[in-house]
C-alpha positions, 0 to 999 in steps of 0.5 A: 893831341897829348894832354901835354900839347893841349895844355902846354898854351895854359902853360905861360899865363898869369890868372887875373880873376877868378869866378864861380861858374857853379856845379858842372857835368865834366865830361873828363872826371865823368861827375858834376864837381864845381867849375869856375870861370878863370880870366887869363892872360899871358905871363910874358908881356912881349906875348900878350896882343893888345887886340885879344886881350886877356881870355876867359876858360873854365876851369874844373876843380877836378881835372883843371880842364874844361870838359862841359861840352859834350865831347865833339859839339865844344868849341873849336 
């Protein structure tokens, strides 16, 4: 999968929150910088589903991803 097609789901939203998560080990930068963790929904209403509502994702302030688990034990 392309970094363009793993990010493109991020691609549509809207950040509702923002909170500090503290310094992380990113695995995609290779060094501890700070994370925060980002409440997210869709920007478009006639996407959002009632029943999920909006997400939580962490975010790095290095790459803007969320590499802190160690490569292949993240969640699916």
């Amino acid at each position: 999968m392309t970094t363009a097609a793993a990010a493109e789901p991020y691609a549509r939203t809207v950040e509702l929150n923002r909170a500090p998560a503290g310094d992380l080990w990113c695995f995609g930068c290779r060094k501890r910088l700070v994370h925060a963790d980002v409440l997210l929904d869709h920007a478009d209403p006639a996407r959002r589903n009632p029943y999920i509502g909006p997400w939580w994702a962490r975010q790095c302030s290095g790459c803007g991803g969320d590499h802190t688990y160690f490569p292949g034990c993240g969640p699916l």
